[in-house]
Backbone as JSON, one array per atom type, in Angstrom:
{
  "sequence": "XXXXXXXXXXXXXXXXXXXXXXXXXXXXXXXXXXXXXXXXXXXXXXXXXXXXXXXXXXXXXXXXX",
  "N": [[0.83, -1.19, 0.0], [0.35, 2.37, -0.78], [1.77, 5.24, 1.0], [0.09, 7.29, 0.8], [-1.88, 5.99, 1.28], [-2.11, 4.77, 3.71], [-2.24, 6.4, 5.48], [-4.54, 7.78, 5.07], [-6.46, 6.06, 5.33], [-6.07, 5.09, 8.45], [-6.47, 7.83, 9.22], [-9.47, 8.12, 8.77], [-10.11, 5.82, 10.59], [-9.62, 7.22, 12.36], [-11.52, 9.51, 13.16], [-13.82, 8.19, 12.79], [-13.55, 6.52, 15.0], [-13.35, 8.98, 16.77], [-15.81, 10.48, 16.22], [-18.01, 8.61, 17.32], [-17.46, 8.25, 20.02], [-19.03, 9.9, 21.6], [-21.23, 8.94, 22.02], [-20.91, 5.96, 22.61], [-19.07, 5.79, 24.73], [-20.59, 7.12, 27.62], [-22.53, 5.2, 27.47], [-20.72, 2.54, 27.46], [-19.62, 3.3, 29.94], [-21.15, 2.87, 31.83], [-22.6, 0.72, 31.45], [-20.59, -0.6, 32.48], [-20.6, -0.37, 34.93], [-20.1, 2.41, 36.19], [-21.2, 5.29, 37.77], [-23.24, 7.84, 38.24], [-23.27, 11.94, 38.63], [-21.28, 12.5, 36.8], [-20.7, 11.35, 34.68], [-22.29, 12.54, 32.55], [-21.18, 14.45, 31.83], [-19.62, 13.32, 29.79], [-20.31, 14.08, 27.23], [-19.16, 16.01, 25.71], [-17.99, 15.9, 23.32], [-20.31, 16.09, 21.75], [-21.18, 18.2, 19.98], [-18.81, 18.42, 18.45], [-19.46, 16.44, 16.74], [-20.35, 16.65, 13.72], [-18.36, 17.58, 12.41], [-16.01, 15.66, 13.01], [-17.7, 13.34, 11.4], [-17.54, 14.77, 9.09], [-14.63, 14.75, 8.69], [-13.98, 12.25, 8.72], [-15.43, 10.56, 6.53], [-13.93, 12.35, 4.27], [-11.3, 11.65, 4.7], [-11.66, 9.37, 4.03], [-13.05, 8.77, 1.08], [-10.25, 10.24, -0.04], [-8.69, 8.46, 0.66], [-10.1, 6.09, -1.22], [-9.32, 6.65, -4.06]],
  "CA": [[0.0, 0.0, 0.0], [1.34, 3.25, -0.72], [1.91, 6.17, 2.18], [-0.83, 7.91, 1.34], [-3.29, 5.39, 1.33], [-2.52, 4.38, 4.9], [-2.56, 7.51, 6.62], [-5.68, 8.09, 4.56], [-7.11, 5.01, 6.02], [-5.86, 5.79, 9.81], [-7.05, 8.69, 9.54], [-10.97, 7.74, 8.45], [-10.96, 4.95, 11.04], [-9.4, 7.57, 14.4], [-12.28, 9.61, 13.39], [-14.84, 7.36, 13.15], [-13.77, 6.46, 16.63], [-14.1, 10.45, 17.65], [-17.22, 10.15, 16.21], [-18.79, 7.51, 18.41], [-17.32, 8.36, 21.69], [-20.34, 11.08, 22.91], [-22.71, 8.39, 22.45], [-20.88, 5.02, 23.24], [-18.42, 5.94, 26.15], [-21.32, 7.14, 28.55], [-23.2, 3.99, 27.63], [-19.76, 1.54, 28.03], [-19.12, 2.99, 31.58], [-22.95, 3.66, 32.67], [-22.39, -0.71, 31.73], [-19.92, -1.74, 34.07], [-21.32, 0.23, 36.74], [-19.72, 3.42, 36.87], [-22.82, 6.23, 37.11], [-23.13, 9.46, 38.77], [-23.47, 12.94, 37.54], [-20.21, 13.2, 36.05], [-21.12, 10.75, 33.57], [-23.11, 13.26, 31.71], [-20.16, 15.63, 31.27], [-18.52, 13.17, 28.71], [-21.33, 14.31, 25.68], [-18.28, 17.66, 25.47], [-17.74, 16.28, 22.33], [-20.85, 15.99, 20.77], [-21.24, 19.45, 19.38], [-18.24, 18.42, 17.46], [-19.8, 15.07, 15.61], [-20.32, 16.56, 12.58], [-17.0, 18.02, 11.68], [-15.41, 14.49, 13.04], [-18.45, 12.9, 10.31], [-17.16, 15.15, 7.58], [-12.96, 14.34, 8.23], [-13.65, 10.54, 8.44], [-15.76, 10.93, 4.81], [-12.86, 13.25, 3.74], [-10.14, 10.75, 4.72], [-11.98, 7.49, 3.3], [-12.41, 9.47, 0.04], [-9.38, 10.07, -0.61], [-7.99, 6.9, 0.66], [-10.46, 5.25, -2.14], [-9.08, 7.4, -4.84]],
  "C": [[0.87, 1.25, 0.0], [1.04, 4.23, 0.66], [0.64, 6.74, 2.34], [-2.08, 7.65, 1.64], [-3.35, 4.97, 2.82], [-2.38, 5.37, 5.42], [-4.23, 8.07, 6.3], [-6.99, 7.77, 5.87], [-6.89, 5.47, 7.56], [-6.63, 7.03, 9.96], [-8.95, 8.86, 9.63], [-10.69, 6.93, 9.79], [-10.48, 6.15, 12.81], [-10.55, 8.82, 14.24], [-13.59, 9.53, 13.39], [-14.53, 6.97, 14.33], [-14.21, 7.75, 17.44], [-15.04, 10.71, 17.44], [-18.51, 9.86, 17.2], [-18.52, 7.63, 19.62], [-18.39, 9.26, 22.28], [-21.28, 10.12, 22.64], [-22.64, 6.72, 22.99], [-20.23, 5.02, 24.34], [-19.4, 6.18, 27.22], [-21.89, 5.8, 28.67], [-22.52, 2.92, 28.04], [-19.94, 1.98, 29.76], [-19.91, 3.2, 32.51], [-22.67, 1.82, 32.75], [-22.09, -1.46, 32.65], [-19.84, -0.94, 35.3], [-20.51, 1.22, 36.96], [-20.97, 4.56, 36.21], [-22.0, 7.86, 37.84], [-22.95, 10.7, 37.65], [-22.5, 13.41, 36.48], [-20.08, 12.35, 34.81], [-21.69, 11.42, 32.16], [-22.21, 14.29, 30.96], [-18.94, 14.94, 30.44], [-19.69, 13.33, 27.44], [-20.38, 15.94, 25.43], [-18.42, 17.17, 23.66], [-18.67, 15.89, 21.06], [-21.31, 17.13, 19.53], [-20.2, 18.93, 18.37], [-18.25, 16.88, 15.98], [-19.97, 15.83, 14.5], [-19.09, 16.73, 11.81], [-15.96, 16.38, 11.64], [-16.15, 13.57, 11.83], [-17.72, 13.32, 8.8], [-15.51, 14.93, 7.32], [-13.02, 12.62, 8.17], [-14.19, 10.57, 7.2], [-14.8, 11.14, 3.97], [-11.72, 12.1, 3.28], [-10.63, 9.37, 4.05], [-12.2, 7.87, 1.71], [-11.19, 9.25, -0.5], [-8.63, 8.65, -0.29], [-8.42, 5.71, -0.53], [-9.84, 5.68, -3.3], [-7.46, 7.65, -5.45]]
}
């Protein structure tokens, strides 16, 4: 694979993980039993799901290309 196809790739799949963290991290550690109110203050980075939506797009793009 050439260079730029795997940073491409890396790059699409670390933010598809920043993606998913404001809506699966509360739910993983609400799971194995950690609660309380401070639970609520990991959704910081949902305001920024779309921009993380539009660089994983971006990066899988060009990684197909």
């Amino acid at each position: 694979m050439s260079e730029k196809l795997n940073i491409s790739l890396f790059g699409g799949l670390l933010a598809g993980i920043a993606t998913s963290l404001c809506c699966t991290g509360p739910l993983v550690l609400l799971s194995l039993g950690f609660g309380g109110a401070w639970v609520s203050n990991l959704v910081a980075l949902k305001p920024y799901r779309p921009v993380f939506i539009v660089i994983a797009l971006a990066a899988l793009v060009i990684a197909y290309s």
